[in-house]
C-alpha positions as CSV (number, residue, x, y, z in Angstrom):
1,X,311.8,87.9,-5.6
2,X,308.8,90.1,-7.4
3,X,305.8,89.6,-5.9
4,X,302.7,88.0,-8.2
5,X,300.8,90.4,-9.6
6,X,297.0,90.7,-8.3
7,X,294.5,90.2,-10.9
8,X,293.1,93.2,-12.6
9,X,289.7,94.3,-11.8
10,X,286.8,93.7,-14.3
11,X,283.1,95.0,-14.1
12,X,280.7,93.9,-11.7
13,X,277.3,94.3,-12.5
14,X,275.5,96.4,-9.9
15,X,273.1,93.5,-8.5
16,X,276.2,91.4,-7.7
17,X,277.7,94.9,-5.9
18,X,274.3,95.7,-4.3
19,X,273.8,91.8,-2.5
20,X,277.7,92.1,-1.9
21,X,277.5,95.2,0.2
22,X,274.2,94.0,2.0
23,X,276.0,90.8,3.2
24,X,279.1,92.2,4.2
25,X,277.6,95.1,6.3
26,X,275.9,92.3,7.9
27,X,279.1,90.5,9.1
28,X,280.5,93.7,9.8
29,X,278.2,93.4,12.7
30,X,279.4,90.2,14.3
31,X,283.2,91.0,14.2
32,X,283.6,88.7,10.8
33,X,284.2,91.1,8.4
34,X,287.6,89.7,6.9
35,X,287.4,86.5,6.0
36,X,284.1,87.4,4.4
37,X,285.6,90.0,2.1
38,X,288.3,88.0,0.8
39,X,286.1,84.8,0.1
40,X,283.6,87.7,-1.7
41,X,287.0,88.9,-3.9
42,X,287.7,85.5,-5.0
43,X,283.7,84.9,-5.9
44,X,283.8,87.7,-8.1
45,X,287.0,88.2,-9.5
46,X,288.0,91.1,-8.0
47,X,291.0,92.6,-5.4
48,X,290.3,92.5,-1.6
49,X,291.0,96.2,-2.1
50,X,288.3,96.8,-4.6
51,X,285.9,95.3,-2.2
52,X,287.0,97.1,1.4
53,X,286.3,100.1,-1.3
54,X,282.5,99.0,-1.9
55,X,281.9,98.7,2.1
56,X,283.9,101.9,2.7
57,X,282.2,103.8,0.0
58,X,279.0,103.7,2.3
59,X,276.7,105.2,-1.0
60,X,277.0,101.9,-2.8
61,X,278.8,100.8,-6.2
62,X,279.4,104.0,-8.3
63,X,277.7,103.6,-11.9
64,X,280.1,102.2,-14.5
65,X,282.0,104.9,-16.7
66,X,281.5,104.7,-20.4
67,X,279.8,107.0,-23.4
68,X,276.4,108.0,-23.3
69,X,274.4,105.9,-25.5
70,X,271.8,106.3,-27.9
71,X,268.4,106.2,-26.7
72,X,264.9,106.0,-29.0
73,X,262.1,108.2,-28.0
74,X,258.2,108.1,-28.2
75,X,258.8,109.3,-31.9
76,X,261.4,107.0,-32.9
77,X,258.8,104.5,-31.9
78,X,256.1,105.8,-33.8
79,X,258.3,106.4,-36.9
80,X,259.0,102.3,-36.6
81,X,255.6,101.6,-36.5
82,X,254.7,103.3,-39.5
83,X,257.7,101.6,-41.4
84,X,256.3,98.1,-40.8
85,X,258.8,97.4,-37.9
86,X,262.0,98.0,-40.5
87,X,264.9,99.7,-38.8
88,X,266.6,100.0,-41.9
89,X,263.6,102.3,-43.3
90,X,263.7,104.2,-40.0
91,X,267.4,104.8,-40.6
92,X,267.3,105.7,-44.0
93,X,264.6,108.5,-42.5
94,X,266.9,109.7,-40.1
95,X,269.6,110.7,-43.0
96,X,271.8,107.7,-41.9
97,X,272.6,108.6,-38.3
98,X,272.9,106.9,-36.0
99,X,274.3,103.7,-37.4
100,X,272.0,101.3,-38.0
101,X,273.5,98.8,-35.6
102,X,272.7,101.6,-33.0
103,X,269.5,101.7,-34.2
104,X,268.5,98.0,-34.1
105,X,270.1,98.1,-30.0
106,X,268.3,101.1,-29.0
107,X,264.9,99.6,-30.1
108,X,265.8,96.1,-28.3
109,X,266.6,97.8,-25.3
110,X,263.4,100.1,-25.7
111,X,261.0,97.3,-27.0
112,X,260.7,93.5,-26.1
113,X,260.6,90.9,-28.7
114,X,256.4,90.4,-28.6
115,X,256.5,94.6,-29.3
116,X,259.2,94.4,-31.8
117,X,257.4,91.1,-33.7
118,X,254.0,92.9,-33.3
119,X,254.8,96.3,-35.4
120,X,256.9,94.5,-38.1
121,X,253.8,91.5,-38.4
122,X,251.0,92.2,-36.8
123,X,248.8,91.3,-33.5
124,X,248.7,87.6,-34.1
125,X,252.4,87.5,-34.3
126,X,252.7,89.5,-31.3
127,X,250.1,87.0,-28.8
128,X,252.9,84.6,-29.7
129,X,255.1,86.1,-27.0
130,X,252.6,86.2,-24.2
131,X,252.3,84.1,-21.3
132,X,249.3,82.7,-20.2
133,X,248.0,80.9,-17.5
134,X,246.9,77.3,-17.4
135,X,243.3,76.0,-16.5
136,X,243.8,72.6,-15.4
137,X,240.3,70.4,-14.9
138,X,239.6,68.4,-11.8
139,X,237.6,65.6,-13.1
140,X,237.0,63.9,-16.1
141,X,234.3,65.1,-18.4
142,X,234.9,68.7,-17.1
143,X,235.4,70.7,-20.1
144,X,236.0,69.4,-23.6
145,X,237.7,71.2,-26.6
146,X,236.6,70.8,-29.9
147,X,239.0,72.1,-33.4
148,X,239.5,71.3,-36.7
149,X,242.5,70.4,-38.6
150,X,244.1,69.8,-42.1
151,X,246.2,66.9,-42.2
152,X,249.2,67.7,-44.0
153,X,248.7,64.3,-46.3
154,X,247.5,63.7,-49.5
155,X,244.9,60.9,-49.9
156,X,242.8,59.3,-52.8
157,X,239.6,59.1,-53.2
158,X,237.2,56.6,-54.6
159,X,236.6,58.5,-57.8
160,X,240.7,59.0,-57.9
161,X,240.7,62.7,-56.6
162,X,243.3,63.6,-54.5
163,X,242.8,65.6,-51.1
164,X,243.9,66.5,-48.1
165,X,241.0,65.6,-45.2
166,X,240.4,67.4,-42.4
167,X,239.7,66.0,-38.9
168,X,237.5,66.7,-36.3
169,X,238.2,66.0,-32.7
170,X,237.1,66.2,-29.2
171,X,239.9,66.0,-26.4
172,X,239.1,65.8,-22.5
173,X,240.9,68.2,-20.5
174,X,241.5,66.7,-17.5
175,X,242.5,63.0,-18.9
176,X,243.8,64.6,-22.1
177,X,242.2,61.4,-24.3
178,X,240.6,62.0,-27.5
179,X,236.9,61.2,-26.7
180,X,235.9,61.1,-30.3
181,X,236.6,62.1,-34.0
182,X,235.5,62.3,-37.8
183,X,237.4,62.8,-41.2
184,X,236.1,64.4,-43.9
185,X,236.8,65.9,-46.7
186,X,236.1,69.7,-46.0
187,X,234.8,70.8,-42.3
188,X,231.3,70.9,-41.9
189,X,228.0,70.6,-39.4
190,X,227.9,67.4,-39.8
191,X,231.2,66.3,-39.5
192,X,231.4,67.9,-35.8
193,X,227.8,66.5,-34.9
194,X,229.4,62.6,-35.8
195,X,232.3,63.5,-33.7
196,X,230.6,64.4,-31.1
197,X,228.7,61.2,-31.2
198,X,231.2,59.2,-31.2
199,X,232.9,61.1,-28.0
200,X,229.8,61.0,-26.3
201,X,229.0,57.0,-27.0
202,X,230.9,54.6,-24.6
203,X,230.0,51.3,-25.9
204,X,232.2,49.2,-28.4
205,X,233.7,50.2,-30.9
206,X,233.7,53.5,-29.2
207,X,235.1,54.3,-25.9
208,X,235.6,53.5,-22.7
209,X,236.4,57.3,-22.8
210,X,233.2,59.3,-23.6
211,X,229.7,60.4,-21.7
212,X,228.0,63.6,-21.2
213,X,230.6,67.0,-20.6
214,X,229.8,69.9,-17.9
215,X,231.0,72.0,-20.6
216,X,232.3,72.3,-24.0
217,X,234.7,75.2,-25.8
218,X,235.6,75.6,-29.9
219,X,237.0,78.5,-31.5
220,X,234.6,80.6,-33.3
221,X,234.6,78.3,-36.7
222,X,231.6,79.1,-39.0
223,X,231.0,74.9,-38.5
224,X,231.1,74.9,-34.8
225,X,228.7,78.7,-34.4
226,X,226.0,76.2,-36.9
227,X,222.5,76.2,-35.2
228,X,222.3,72.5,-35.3
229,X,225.6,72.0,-33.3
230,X,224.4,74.2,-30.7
231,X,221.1,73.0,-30.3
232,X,222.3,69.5,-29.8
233,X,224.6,70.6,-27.3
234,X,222.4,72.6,-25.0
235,X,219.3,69.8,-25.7
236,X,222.2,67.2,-24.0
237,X,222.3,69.8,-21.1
238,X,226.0,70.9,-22.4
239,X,227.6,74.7,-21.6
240,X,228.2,75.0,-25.2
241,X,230.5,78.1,-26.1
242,X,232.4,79.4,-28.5
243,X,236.1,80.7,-27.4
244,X,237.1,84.6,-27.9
245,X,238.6,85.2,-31.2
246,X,242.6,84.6,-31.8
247,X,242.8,82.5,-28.4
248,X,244.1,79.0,-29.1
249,X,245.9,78.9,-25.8
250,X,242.8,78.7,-24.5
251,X,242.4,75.4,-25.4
252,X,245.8,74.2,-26.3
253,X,245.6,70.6,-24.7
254,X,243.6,69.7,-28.2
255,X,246.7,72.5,-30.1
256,X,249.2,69.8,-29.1
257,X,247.6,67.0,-30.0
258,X,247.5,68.2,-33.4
259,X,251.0,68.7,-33.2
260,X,251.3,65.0,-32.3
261,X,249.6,64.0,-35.2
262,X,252.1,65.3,-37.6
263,X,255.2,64.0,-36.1
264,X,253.7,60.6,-34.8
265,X,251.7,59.3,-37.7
266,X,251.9,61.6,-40.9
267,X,256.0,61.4,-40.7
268,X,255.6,58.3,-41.7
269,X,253.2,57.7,-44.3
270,X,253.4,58.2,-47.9
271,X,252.2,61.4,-49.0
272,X,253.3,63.2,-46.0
273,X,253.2,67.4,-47.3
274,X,255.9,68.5,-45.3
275,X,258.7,66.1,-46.1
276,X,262.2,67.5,-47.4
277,X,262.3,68.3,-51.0
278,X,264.9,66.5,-52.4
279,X,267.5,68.4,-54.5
280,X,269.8,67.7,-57.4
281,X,268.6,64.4,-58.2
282,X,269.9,63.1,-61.5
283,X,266.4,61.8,-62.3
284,X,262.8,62.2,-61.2
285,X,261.8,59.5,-59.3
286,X,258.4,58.5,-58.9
287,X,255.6,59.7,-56.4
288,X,255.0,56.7,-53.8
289,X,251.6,55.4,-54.2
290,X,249.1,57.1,-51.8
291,X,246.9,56.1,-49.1
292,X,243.4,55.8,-50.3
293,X,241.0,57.7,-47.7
294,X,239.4,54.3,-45.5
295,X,243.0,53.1,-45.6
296,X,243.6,56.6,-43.7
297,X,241.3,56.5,-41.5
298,X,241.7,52.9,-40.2
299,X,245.4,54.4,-39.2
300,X,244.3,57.3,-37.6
301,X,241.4,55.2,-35.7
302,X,245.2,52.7,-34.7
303,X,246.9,56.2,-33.7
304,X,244.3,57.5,-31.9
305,X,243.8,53.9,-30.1
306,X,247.5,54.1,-29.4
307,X,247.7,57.8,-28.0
308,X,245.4,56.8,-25.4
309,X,246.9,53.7,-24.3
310,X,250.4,54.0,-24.5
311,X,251.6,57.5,-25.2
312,X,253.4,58.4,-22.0
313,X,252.2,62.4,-21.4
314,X,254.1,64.6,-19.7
315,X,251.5,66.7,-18.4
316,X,249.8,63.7,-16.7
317,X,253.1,62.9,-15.4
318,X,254.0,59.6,-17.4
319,X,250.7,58.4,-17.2
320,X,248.6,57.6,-20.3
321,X,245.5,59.3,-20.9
322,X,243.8,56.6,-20.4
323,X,245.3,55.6,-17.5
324,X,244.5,59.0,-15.9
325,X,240.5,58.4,-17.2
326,X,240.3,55.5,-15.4
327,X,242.2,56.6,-11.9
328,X,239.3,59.4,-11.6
329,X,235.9,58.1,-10.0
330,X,233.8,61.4,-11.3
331,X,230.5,59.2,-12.3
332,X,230.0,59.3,-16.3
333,X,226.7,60.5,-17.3
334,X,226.3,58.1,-20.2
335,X,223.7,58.5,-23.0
336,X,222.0,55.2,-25.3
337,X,223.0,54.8,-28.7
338,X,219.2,55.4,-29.7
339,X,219.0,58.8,-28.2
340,X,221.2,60.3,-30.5
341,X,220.4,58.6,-33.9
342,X,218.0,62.2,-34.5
343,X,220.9,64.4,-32.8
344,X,224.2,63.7,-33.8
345,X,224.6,62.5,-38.0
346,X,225.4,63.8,-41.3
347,X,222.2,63.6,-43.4
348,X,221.3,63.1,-46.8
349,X,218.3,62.6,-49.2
350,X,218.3,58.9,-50.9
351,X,215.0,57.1,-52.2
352,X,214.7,53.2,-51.4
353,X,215.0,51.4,-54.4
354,X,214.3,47.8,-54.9
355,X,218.1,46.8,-53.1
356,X,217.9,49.0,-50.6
357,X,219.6,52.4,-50.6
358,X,222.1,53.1,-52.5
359,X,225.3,54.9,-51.0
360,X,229.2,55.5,-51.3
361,X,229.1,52.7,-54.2
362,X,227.3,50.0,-52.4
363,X,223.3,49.1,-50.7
364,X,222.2,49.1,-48.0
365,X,219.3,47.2,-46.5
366,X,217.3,46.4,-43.3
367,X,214.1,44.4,-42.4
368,X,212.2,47.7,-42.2
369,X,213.1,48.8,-45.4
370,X,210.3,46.2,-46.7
371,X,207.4,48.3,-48.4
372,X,209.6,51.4,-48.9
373,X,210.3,51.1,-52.7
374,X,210.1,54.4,-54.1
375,X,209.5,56.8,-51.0
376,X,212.0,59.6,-50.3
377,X,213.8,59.1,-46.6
378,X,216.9,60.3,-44.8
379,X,219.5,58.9,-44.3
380,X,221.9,59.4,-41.4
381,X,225.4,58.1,-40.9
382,X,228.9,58.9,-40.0
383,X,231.6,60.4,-42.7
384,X,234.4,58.0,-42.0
385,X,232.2,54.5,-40.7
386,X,230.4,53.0,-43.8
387,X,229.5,49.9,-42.2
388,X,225.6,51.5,-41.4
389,X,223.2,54.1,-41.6
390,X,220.3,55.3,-40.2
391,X,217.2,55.9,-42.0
392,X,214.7,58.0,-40.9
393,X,211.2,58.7,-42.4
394,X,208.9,61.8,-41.8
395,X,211.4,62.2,-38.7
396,X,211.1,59.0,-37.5
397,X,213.6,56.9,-36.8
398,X,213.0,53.4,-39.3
399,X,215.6,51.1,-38.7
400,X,219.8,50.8,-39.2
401,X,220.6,49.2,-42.6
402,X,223.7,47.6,-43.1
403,X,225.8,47.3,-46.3
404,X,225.0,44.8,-47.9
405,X,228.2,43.0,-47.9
406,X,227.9,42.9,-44.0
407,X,224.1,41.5,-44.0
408,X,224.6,38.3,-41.8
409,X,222.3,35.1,-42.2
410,X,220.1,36.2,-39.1
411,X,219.9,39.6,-40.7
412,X,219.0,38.0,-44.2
413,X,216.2,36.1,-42.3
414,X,215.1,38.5,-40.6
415,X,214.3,40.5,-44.2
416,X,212.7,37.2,-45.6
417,X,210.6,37.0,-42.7
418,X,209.3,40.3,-42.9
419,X,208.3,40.1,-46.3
420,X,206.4,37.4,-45.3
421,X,204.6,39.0,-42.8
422,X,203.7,41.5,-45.2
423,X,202.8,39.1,-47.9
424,X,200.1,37.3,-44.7
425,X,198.9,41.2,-43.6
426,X,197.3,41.8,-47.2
427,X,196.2,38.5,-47.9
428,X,193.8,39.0,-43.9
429,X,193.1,42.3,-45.2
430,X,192.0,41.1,-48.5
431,X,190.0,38.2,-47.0
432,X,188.6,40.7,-44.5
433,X,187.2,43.0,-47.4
434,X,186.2,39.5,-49.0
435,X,183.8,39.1,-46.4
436,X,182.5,42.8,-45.4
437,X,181.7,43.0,-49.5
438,X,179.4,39.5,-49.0
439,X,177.2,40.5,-46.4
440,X,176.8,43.8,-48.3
441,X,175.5,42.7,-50.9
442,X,173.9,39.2,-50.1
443,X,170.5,38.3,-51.6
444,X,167.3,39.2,-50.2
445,X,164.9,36.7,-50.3
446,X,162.1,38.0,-47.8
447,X,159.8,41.4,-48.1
448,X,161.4,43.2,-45.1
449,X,158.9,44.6,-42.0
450,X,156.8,47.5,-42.6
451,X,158.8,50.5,-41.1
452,X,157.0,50.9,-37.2
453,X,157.7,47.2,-36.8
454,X,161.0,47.1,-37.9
455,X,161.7,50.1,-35.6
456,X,165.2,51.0,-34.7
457,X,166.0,48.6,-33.0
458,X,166.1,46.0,-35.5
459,X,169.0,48.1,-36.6
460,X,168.2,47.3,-40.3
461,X,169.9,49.9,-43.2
462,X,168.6,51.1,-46.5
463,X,171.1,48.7,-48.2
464,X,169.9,45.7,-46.5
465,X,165.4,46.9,-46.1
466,X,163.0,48.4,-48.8
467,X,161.7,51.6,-47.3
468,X,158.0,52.8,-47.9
469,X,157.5,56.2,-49.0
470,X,153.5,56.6,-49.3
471,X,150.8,56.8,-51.8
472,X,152.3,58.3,-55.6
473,X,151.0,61.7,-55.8
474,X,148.1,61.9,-58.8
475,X,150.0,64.8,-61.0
476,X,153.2,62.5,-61.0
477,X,153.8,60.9,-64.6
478,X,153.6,57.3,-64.7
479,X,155.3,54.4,-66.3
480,X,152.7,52.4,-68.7
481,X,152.8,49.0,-68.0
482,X,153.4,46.1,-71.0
483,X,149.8,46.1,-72.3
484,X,149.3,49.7,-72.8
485,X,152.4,50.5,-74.8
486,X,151.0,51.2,-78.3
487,X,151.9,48.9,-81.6
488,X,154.7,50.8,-83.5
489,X,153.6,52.1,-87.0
490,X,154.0,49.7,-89.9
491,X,157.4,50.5,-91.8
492,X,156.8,52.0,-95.2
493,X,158.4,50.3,-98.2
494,X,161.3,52.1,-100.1
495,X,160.5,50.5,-103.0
């Protein structure tokens, strides 16, 4: 009967050898060395003989035979880097040798993939294969991060143009909840000074996620680096600074919310930009009516609402962001809607006209708005909340006026009773002025007191006294009286 034949040896990679060998001389030890070495041929793949060969050998594993291969040198390198990365350019330098298969392995074994990507497209490419630590918070209200985005949707606007808005957004580290947000149409000052408003105000219809930050990081956007943005920070008592250049890991909590956005809520709404293209389609069909821009924003203000109540995160460990806000204790320094009317709006120029002020096609009106007509204020508000603005006047904050489609009947009275009050205050000052003009200029029926009996303190004024002034010097002329004026001449006839 032939005996089976023993399975042909195959390579072993030299680790495997190396931890092989360590073990075994360790059993050798104990007396235990047979048993070992047979259950080590079976693990591996190998003959029993192969293996007393690697204990035997006493130098280790011998390398594994084959041709020497081709390795790239410091020039090579530098010859890929001035070819843009292109292998096939390097190899059409060499003359065609080596292959350019060779080539392409000798620079993967020389090079990693974030070297390789770097010389063919650049640094920001090549940050994409870096590791990087993570920075997580330990309370709530720790460190904010602050970014703009483009939503890739098309919207309408009032006047029928057709954009995509940006948004503005503040994310909490630690709790990873979007505190507050704005969309507009283009990034700007004032767009980040409403959203931070709106993350820093915890009363309805803001919060219950919001207060004052120990610090807060943005990249180095020309919106964020705006004087007014940083002022308001750091007058808040806010570390306020901008991130190094190319470094969105260093704030990618907010980098994934973005990410979110797309594939949660602009997926599926009509004039999403990144949907498949459809090919070959025997007839155009027509674009789906778009979303005009408050009808945008009153879903993002449902997404964001749902993201921080029911979105299970799995870097909070299936909590919600909001449930991880509200299992933290840190105290929230929280700040009065009145304290940051002057801080933290977009601002424009409007003049009060006889409705009110007139903004984004509609009026709007308040009590203290009365007496206004025709002077120049600001007027505050936020880019995406119409409902109210602020109006402000030499700096001063005047009053909120509300459109005038949301005026209630209290509000209504309140206006009706002011111009009442105003109608009453000049009709006392006009009375008043009545009455200082009468005792002005009331009659004087009595020769007043020679002067050192009146004395001063009879307290009596030139107005209301006839003063004497002396004797009329001699050389002064004097007025005749009636009976010495002469007769006129008698008039000549023409005749």
């Amino acid at each position: 009967m032939a005996r089976p034949r023993q399975q042909a040896a195959h390579y072993v990679s030299a680790e495997v050898r190396g931890a092989a060998i360590a073990a075994l001389s360790a059993f050798r030890a104990h007396g235990r060395l047979n048993e070992h070495v047979a259950l080590v041929a079976r693990e591996v793949g190998v003959t029993e003989r192969t293996v007393w060969r690697w204990v035997t050998a006493g130098g280790g594993p011998k390398p594994r035979r084959g041709r020497a291969r081709f390795e790239v040198t410091a020039e090579d390198i530098a010859e890929l880097a001035y070819r843009h990365g292109s292998v096939a350019a390097v190899h059409r330098a060499r003359g065609g040798e080596p292959s350019v298969w060779t080539l392409r392995r000798a620079f993967d074994r020389a090079l990693t993939p974030g070297r390789l990507a770097g010389l063919e497209r650049g640094e920001r490419v090549r940050r994409n294969f870096d590791t990087y630590l993570t920075r997580p918070a330990q309370h709530r209200n720790e460190c904010w991060e602050a970014d703009h985005c483009e939503f890739a949707i098309e919207v309408v606007l009032p006047d029928g143009q057709v954009i995509k808005p940006w948004v503005t957004s503040f994310l909490d580290r630690f709790s990873r909840a979007v505190c507050g947000w704005a969309i507009s149409g283009y990034p700007s000052q004032e767009s980040v000074l409403a959203a931070l408003r709106a993350a820093i105000l915890t009363e309805p219809p803001y919060g219950p996620v919001g207060g004052i930050p120990e610090s807060l990081r943005w990249d180095r956007g020309k919106e964020f680096l705006a004087q007014a943005v940083g002022s308001a920070a750091r007058t808040l008592g806010v570390d306020a600074r901008p991130l190094p250049a190319y470094s969105p890991h260093l704030k990618g909590a907010l980098e994934r919310f973005h990410e979110s956005i797309e594939t949660l809520l602009l997926a599926e709404l009509p004039g999403f930009a990144h949907a498949p293209a459809r090919v070959r389609e025997r007839r155009p069909t027509s674009k789906p009516a778009l979303l005009t821009l408050d009808a945008f924003v009153a879903c993002f203000a449902e997404f964001v609402l749902r993201y921080n109540t029911e979105h299970l995160h799995s870097a909070l460990g299936g909590d919600t962001p909001l449930e991880r806000w509200l299992g933290d204790d840190t105290p929230v320094v929280e700040m009065p809607r009145e304290q940051l009317h002057h801080l933290l709006l977009a601002r424009e120029t409007r003049v009060v006209g006889k409705r009110g002020i007139r903004m984004f096609g509609a009026h709007y009106n308040t009590a203290e708005l009365v007496g206004l007509v025709g002077e120049t204020v600001e007027v505050r508000f936020m880019p995406h909340r119409h409902e109210g603005v602020e109006v402000f006047l030499h700096e001063r904050h005047v009053g909120t006026a509300l459109r005038d489609d949301l005026i209630d009947e209290e509000e209504a009275e309140r206006l009706r009773r002011r111009r009442r009050e105003e109608e009453r205050w000049l009709a006392r000052q006009q009375r008043d002025a009545e009455r200082r003009r009468a005792r002005r200029f009331e009659a004087v029926t009595a020769a007043p007191p020679a002067p050192e009996e009146a004395g001063p303190a009879r307290g009596l004024t030139p107005s209301r006294s006839l003063i004497n002034h002396g004797e009329i010097p001699a050389h002064w002329v004097r007025p005749l009286s009636p009976d010495e004026v002469p007769d006129p001449p008698p008039r000549r006839s023409r005749r």
